[in-house]
C-alpha positions as a Markdown table, in Angstrom:
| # | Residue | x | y | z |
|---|---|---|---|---|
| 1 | Unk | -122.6 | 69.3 | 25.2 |
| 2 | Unk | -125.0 | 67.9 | 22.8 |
| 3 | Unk | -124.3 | 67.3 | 19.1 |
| 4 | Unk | -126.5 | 69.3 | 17.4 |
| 5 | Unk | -125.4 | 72.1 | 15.5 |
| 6 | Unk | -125.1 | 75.0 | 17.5 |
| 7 | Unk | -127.0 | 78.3 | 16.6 |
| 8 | Unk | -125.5 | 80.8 | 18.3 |
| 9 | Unk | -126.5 | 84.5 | 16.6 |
| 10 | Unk | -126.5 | 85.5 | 13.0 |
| 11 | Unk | -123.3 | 86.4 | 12.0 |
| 12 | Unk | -123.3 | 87.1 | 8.4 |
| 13 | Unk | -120.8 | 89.9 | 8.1 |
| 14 | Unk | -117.7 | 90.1 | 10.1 |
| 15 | Unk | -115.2 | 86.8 | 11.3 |
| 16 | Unk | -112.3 | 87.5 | 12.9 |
| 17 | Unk | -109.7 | 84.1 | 12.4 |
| 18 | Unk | -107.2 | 84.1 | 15.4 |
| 19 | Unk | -104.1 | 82.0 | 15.1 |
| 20 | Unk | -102.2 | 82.3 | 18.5 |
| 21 | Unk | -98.4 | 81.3 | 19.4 |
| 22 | Unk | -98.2 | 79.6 | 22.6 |
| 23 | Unk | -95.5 | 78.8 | 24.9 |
| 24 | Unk | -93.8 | 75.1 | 24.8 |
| 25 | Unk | -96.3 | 72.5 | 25.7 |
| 26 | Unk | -99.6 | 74.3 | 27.1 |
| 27 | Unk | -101.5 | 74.1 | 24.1 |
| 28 | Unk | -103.9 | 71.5 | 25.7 |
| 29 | Unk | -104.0 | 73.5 | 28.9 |
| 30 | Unk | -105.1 | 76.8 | 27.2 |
| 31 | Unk | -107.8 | 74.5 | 25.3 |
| 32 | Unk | -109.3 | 72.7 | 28.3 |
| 33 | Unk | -109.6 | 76.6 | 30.2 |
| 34 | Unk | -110.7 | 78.2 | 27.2 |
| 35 | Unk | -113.5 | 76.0 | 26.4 |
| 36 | Unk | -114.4 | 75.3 | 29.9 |
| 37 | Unk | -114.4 | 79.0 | 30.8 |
| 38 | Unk | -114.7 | 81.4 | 27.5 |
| 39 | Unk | -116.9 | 80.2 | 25.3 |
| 40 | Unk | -120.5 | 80.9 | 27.3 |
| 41 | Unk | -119.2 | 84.2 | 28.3 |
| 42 | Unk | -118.7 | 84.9 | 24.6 |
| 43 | Unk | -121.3 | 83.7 | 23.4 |
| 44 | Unk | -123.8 | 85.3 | 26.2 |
| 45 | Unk | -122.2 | 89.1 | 24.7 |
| 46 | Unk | -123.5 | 88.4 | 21.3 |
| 47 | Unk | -120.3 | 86.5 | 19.7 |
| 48 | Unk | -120.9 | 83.2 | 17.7 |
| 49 | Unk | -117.8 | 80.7 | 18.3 |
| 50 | Unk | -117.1 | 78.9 | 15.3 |
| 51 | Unk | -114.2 | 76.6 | 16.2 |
| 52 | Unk | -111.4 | 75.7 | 18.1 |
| 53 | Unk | -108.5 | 73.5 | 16.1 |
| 54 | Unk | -104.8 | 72.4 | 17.3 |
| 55 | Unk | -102.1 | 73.6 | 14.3 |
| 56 | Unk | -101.6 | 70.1 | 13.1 |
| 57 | Unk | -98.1 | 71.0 | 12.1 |
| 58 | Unk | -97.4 | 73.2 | 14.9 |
| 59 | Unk | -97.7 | 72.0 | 18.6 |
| 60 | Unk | -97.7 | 74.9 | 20.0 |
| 61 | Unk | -100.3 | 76.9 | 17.9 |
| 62 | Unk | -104.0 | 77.3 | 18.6 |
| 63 | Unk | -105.9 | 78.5 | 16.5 |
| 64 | Unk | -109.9 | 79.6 | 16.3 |
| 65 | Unk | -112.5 | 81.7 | 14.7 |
| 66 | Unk | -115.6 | 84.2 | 15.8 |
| 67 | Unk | -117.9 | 85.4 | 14.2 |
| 68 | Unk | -120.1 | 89.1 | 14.7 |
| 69 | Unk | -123.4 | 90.4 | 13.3 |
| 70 | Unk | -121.4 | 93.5 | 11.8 |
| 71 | Unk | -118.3 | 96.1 | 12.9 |
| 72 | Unk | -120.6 | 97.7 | 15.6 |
| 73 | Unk | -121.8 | 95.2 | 17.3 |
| 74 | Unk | -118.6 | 93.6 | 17.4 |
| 75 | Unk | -117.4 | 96.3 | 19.4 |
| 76 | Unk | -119.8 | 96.1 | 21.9 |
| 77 | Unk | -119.5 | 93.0 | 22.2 |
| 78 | Unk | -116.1 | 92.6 | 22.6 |
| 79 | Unk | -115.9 | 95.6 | 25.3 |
| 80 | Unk | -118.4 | 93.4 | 26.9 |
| 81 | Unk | -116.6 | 90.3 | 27.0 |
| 82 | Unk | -113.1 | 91.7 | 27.7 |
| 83 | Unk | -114.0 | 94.1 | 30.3 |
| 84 | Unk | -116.9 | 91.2 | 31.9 |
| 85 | Unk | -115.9 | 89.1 | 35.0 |
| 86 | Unk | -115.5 | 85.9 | 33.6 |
| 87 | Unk | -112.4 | 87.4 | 31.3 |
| 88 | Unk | -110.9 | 89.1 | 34.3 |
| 89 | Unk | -111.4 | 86.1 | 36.4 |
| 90 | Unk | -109.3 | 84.2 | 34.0 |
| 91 | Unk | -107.2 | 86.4 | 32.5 |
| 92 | Unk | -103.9 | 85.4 | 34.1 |
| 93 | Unk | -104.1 | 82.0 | 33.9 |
| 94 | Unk | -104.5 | 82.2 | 30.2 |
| 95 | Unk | -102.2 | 84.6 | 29.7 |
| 96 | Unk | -99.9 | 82.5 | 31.0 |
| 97 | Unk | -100.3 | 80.0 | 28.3 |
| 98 | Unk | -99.5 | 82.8 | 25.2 |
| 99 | Unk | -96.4 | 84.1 | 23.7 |
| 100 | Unk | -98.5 | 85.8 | 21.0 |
| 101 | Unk | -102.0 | 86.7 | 20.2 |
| 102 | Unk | -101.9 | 89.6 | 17.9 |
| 103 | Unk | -101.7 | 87.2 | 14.2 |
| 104 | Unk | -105.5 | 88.0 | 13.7 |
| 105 | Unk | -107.2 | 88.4 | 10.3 |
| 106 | Unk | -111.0 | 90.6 | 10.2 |
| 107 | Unk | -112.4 | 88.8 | 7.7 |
| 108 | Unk | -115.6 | 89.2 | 5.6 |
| 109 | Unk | -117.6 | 85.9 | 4.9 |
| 110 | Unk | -118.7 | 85.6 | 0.9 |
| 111 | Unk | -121.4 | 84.2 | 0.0 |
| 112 | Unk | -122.6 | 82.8 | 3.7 |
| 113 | Unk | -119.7 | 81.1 | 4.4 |
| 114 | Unk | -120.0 | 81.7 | 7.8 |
| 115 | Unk | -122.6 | 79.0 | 8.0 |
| 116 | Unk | -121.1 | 76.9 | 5.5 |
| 117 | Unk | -117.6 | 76.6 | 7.5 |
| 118 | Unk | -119.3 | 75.3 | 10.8 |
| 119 | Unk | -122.0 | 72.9 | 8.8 |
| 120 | Unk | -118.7 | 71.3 | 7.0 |
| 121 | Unk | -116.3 | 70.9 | 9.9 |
| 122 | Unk | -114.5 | 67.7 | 9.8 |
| 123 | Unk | -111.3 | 66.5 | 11.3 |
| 124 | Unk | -109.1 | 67.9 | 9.3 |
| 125 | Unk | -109.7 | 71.5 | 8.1 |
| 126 | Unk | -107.2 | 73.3 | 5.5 |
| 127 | Unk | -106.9 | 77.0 | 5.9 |
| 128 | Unk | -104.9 | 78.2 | 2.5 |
| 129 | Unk | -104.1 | 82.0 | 3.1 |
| 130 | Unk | -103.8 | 84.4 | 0.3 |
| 131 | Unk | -101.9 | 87.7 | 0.7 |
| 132 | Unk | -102.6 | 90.1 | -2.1 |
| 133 | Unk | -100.5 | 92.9 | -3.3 |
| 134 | Unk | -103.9 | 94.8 | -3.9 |
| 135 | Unk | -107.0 | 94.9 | -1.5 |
| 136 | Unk | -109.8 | 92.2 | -2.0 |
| 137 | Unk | -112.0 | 93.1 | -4.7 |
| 138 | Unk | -114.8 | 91.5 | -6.2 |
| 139 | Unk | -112.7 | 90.8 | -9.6 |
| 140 | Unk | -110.1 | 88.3 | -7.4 |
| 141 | Unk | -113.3 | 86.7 | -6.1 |
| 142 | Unk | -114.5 | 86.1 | -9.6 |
| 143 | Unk | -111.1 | 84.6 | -10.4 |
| 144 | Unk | -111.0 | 82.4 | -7.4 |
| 145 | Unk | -114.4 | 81.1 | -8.2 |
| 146 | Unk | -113.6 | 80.7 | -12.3 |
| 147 | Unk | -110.3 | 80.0 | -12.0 |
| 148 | Unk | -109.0 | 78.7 | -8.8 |
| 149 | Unk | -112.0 | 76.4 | -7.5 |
| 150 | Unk | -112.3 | 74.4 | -9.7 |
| 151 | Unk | -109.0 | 73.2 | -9.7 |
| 152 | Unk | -109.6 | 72.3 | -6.3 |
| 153 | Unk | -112.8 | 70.6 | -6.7 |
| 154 | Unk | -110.9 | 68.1 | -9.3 |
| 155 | Unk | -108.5 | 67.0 | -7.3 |
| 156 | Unk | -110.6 | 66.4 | -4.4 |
| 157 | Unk | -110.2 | 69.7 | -2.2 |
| 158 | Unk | -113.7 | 71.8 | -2.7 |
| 159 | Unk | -113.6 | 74.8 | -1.0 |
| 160 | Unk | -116.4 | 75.1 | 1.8 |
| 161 | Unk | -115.4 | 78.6 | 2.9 |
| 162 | Unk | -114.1 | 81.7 | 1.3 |
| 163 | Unk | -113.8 | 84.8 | 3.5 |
| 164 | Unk | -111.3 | 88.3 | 2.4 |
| 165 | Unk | -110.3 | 91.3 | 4.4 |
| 166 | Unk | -112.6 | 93.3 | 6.4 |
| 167 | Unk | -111.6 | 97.1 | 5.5 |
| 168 | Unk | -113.3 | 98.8 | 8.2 |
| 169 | Unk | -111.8 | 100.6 | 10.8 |
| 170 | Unk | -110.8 | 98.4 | 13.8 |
| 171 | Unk | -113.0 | 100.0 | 16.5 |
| 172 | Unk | -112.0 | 97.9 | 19.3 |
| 173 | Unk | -107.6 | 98.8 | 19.3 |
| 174 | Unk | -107.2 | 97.0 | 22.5 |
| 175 | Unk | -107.0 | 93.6 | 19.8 |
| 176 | Unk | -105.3 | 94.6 | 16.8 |
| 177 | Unk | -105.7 | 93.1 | 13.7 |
| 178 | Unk | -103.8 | 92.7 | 10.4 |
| 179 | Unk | -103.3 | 95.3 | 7.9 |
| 180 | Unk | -103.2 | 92.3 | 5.4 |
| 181 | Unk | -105.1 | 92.1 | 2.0 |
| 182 | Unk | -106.1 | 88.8 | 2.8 |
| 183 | Unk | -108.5 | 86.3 | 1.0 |
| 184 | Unk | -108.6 | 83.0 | 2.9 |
| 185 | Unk | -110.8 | 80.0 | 1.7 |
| 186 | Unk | -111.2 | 76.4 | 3.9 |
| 187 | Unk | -111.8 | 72.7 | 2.7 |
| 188 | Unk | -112.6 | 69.7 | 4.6 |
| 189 | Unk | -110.6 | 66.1 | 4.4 |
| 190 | Unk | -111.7 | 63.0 | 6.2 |
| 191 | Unk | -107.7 | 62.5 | 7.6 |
| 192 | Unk | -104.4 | 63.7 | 6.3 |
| 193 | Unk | -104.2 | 61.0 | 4.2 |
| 194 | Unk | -106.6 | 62.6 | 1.7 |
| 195 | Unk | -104.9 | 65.9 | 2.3 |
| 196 | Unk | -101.7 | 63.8 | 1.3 |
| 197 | Unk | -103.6 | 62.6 | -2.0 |
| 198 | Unk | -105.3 | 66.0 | -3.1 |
| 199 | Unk | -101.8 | 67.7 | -2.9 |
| 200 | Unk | -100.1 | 64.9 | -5.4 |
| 201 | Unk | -103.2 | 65.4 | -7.7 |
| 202 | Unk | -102.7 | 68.7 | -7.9 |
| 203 | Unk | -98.6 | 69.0 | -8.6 |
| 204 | Unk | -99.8 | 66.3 | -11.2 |
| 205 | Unk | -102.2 | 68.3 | -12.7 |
| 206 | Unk | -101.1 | 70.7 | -16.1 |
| 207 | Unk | -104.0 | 72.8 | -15.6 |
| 208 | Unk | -102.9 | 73.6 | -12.1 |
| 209 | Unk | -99.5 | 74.7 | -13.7 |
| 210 | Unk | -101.3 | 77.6 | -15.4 |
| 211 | Unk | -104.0 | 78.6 | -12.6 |
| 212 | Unk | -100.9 | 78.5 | -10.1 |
| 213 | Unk | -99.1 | 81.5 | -12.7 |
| 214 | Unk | -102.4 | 83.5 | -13.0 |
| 215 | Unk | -102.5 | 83.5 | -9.2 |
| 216 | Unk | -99.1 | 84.0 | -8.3 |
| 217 | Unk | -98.9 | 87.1 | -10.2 |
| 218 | Unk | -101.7 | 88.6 | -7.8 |
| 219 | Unk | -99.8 | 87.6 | -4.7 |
| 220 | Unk | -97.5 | 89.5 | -2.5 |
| 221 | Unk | -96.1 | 86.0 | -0.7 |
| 222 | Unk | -96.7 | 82.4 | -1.3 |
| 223 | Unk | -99.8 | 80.8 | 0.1 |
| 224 | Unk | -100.1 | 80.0 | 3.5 |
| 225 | Unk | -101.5 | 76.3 | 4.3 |
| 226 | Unk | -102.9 | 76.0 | 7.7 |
| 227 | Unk | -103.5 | 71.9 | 8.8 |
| 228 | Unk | -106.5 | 72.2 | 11.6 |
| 229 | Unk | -107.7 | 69.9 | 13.6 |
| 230 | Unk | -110.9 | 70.1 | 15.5 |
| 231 | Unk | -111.3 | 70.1 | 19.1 |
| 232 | Unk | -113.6 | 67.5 | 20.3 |
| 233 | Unk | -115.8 | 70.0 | 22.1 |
| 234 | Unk | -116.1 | 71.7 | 18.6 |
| 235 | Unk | -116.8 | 68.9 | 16.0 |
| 236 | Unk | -119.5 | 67.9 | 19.3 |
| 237 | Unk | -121.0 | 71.4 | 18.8 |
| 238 | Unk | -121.2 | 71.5 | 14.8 |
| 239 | Unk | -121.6 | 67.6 | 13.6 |
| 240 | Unk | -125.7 | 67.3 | 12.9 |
| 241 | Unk | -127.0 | 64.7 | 14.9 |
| 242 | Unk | -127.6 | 61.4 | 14.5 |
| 243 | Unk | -130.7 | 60.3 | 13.7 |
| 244 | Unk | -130.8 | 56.7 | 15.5 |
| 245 | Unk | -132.4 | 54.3 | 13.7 |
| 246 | Unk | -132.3 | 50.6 | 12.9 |
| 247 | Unk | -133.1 | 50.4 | 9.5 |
| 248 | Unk | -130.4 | 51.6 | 7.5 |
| 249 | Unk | -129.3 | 49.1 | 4.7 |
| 250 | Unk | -125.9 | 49.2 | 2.8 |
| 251 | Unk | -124.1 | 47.1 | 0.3 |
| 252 | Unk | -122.4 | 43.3 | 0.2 |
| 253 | Unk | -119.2 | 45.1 | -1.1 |
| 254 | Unk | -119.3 | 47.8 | 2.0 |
| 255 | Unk | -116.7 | 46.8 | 3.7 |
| 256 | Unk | -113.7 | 45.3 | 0.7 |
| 257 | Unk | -111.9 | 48.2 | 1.7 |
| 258 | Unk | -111.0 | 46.8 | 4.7 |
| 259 | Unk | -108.5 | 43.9 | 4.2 |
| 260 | Unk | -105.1 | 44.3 | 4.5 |
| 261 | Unk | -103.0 | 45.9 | 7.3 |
| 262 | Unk | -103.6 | 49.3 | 9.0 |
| 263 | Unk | -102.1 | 51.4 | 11.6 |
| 264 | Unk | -104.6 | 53.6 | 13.7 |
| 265 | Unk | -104.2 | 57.0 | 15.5 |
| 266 | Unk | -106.9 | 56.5 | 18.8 |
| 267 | Unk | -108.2 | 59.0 | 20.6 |
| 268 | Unk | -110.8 | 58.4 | 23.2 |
| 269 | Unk | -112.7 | 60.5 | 26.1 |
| 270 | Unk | -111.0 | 59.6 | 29.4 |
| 271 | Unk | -114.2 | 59.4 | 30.8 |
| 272 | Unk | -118.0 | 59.0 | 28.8 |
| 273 | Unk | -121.3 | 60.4 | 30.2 |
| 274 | Unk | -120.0 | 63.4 | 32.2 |
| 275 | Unk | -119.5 | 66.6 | 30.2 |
| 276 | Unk | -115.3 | 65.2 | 30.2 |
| 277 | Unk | -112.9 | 67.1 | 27.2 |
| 278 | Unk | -110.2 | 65.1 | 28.5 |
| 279 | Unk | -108.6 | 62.4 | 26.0 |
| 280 | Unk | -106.3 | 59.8 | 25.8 |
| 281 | Unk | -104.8 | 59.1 | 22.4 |
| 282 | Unk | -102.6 | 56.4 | 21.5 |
| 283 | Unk | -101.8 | 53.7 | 18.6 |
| 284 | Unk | -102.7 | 50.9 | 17.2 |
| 285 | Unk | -103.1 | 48.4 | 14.4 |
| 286 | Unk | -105.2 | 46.1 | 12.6 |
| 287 | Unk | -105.3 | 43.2 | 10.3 |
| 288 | Unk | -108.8 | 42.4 | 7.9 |
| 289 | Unk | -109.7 | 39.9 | 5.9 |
| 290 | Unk | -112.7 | 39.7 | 4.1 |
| 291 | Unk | -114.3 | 36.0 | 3.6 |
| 292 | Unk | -117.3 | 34.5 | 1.6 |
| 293 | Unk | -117.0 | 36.4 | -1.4 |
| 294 | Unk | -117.7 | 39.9 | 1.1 |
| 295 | Unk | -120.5 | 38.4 | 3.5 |
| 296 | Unk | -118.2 | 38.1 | 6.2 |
| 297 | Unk | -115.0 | 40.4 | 7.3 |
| 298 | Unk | -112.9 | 40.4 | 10.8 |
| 299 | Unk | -110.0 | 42.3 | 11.8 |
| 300 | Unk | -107.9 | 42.2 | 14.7 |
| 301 | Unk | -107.0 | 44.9 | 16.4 |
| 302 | Unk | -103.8 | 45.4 | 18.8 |
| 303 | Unk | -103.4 | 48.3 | 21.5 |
| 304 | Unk | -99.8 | 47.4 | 22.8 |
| 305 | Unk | -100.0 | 50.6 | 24.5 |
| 306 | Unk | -102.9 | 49.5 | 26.7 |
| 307 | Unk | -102.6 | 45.7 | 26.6 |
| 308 | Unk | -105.8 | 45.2 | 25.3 |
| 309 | Unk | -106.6 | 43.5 | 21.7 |
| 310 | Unk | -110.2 | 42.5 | 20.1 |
| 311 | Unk | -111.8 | 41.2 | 16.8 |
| 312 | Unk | -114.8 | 43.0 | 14.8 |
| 313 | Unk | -116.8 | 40.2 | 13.3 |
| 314 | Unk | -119.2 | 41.5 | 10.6 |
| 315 | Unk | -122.0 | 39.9 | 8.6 |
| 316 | Unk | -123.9 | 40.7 | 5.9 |
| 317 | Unk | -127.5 | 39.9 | 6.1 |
| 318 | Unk | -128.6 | 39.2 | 2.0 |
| 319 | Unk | -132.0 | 39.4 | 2.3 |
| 320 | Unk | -132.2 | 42.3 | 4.7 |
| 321 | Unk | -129.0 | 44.1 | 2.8 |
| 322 | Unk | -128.2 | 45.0 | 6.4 |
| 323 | Unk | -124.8 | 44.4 | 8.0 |
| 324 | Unk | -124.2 | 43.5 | 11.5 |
| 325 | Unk | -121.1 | 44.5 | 13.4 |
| 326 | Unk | -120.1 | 42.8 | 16.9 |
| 327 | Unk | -116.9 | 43.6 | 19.0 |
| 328 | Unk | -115.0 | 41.0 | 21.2 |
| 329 | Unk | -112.4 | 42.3 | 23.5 |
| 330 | Unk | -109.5 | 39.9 | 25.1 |
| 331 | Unk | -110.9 | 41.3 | 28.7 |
| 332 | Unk | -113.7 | 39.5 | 29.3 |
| 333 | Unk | -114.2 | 37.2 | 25.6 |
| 334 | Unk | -118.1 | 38.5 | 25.7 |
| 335 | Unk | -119.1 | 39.6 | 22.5 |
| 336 | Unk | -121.4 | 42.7 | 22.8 |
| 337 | Unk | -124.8 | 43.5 | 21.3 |
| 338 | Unk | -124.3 | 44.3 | 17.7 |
| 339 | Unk | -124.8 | 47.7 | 15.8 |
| 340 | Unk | -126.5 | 47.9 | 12.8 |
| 341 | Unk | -126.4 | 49.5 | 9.6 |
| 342 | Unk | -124.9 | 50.5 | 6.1 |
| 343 | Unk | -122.9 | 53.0 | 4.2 |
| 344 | Unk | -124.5 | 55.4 | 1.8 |
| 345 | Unk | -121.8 | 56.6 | -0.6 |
| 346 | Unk | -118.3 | 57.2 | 1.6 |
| 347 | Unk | -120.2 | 57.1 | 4.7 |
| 348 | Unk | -121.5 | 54.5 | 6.8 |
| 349 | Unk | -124.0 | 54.4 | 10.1 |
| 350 | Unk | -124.1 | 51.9 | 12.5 |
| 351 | Unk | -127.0 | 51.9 | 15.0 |
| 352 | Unk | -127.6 | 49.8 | 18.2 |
| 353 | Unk | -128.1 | 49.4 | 22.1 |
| 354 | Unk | -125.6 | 48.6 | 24.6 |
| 355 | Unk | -124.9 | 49.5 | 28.7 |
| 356 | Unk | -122.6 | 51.8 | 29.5 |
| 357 | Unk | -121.7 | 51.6 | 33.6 |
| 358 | Unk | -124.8 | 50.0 | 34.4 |
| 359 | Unk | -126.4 | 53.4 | 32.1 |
| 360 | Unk | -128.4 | 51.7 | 29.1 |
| 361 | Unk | -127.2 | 54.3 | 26.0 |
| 362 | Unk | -127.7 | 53.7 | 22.3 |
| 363 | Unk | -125.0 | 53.2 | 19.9 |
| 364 | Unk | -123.6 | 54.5 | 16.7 |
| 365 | Unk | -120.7 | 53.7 | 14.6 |
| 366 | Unk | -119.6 | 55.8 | 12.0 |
| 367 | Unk | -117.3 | 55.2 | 9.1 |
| 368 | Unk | -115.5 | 57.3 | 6.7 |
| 369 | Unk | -114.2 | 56.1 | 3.6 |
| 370 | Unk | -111.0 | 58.2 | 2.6 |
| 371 | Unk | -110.2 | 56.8 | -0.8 |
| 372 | Unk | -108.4 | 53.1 | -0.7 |
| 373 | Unk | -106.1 | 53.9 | 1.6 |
| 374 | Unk | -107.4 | 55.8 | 4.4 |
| 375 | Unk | -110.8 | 56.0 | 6.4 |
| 376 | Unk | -111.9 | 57.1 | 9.9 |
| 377 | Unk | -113.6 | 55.6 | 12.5 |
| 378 | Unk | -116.0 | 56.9 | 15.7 |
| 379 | Unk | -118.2 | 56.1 | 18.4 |
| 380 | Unk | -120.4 | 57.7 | 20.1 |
| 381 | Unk | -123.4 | 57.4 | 23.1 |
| 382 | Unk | -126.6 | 58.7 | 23.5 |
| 383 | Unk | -127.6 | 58.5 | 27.9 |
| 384 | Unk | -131.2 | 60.2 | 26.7 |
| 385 | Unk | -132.6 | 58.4 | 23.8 |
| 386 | Unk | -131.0 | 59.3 | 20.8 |
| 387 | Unk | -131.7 | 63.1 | 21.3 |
| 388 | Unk | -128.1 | 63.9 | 22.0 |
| 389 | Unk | -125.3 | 62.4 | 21.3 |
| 390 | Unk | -121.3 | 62.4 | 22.5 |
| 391 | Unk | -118.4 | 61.0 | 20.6 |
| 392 | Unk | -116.1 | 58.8 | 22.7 |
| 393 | Unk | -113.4 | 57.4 | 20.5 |
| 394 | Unk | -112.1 | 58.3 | 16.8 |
| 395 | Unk | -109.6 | 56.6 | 15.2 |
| 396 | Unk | -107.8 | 57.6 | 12.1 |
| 397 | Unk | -106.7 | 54.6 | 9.9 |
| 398 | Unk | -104.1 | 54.4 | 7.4 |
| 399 | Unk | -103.1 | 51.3 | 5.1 |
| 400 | Unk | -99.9 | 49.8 | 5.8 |
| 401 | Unk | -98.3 | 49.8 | 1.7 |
């Protein structure tokens, strides 16, 4: 699957956002056959898939989102779909995998947030969940958006999604939906560290105390907070694509941030280059230093998982204002080819050449500045040039206090 943003249809008008229950320990499972099996078929009936996400907080909850042109076509499509024989082929086995499908929400995108959602996707997604005691209407939206919002947006949570109920008639039973006055709204966090920060911001804040009474009062339960974290195949589908080049320039204070003592949640494709969704995560940590005023930095970085460990050695070319990063693993002591690159604002690109299994592949790193005590890390490989591109590893770092 490439990395471009996927097209799919036009959408525009009807989203239905599925959170399912599954039994003990086949979340994964369900995942791997879903999105190896349902998502073509789907798609090829006139749906637009929008996302697949793990339930941070909940192992055993899937949860994902499709979208329709209006309540008509959805219909159709879904009759298509559900009575097709990919669906039937399939059934059982994913059957097998669910305790419960039927916590669905028909939503209605505002303001094209159907196309804003997938555009923003990162790797964590919040999903806050408002139940009204009174339908949708478009005075809650203009509170939301006057009072609500930007409450959010200063303290570092801007929404990137607002959707509320769909009243039409549910025209396909076989699924049932919700009879919930529902107004949900998504934002987008580098790691659950800045999730972590944006919640203390806003207990801290006084004007949240009054927004927080204002709202209450139109709620018939307390907000739902839904921690999401994309499936590799999805933030492969919706991340725009790199655009390789070797000319990008940063900053001599780039990479300050990274001294001191961090722990890292890795997760890497089990195998690169073949279409694999299989990953293997595990931990591990790091040490930086940052030398010659910021022209030099290293870390090193134990797996004691794996037995491996390595050192990133970066310089900063001055007169180019360019840095160059090289990895050195404790396998073989070569160091590789570097990447190069710089950040613009929080986020940094890294572009080089490499050999991947005797495949020649280009290179990109890209970093994620999460505030001074969290960022994210990942690679990926183009096999044709640069026109499409896989991610292979993320990490997730967090500072060590």
């Amino acid at each position: 699957m490439d990395q471009a943003i996927h097209q799919g249809v036009d959408t525009g008008a009807v989203v239905e956002l599925r959170q399912y229950t599954l039994n003990p320990g086949r979340r994964d499972e369900l995942i791997e056959l879903f999105e190896r099996r349902f998502i073509e078929p789907q798609e090829a009936a006139g749906m637009r898939l929008m996302g697949q996400f793990r339930d941070r907080r909940d192992p055993n909850r899937f949860v994902w989102l499709r979208g329709f042109r209006d309540m008509a076509s959805r219909a159709k499509s879904l009759q298509d779909f559900y009575g097709g024989p990919a669906r039937k082929a399939d059934r059982e086995a994913a059957n097998a995998t669910i305790a419960d499908s039927d916590n669905v929400l028909l939503l209605r995108p505002i303001d094209g947030s159907d196309a804003t959602f997938t555009s923003r996707i990162t790797s964590l997604m919040v999903a806050t969940i408002y139940l009204l005691q009174a339908p949708v209407d478009d005075d809650f939206v203009r509170f939301f958006e006057q009072r609500v919002k930007p409450a959010m947006v200063a303290t570092g949570a801007p929404p990137v999604a607002s959707f509320r109920t769909e009243y039409a008639k549910n025209d396909f039973p076989r699924l049932p939906v919700r009879a919930d006055n529902a107004f949900v709204w998504f934002a987008s966090f580098a790691n659950a560290g800045e999730y972590t920060r944006h919640i203390a911001k806003l207990w801290e804040s006084k004007e949240w105390d009054v927004v927080q009474s204002e709202l209450s009062a139109r709620l018939a339960s307390r907000p739902v907070h839904v921690e999401l974290q994309p499936t590799a195949l999805t933030m492969q589908r919706y991340t725009p694509p790199y655009q390789y080049t070797t000319e990008r320039t940063g900053d001599l204070h780039d990479f300050d941030f990274i001294a001191g003592k961090w722990t890292l949640a890795n997760r890497r494709l089990k195998a690169r280059g073949v279409g694999s969704a299989e990953w293997d995560e595990f931990p591990s940590t790091s040490v930086g230093e940052v030398l010659m005023g910021g022209v030099v930095n290293v870390d090193e970085n134990e797996f004691p998982t794996k037995g491996w460990s390595g050192v990133t050695v970066r310089h900063f070319e001055i007169e180019k204002r360019q840095w160059k990063i090289y990895w050195i693993n404790n396998r073989d002591g070569k160091m590789q080819e570097p990447v190069v690159g710089g950040f613009q604002g929080d986020i940094g690109l890294f572009f080089g050449e490499d050999v991947d299994d005797g495949r020649p592949v280009k290179v990109v790193y890209k970093w994620t500045k999460a505030g001074p005590n969290a960022a994210r890390w990942e690679q990926a490989f183009s096999y044709d040039g640069g026109k499409t591109w896989e991610t292979n590893w993320t990490n997730e770092l967090t500072r060590v206090p």
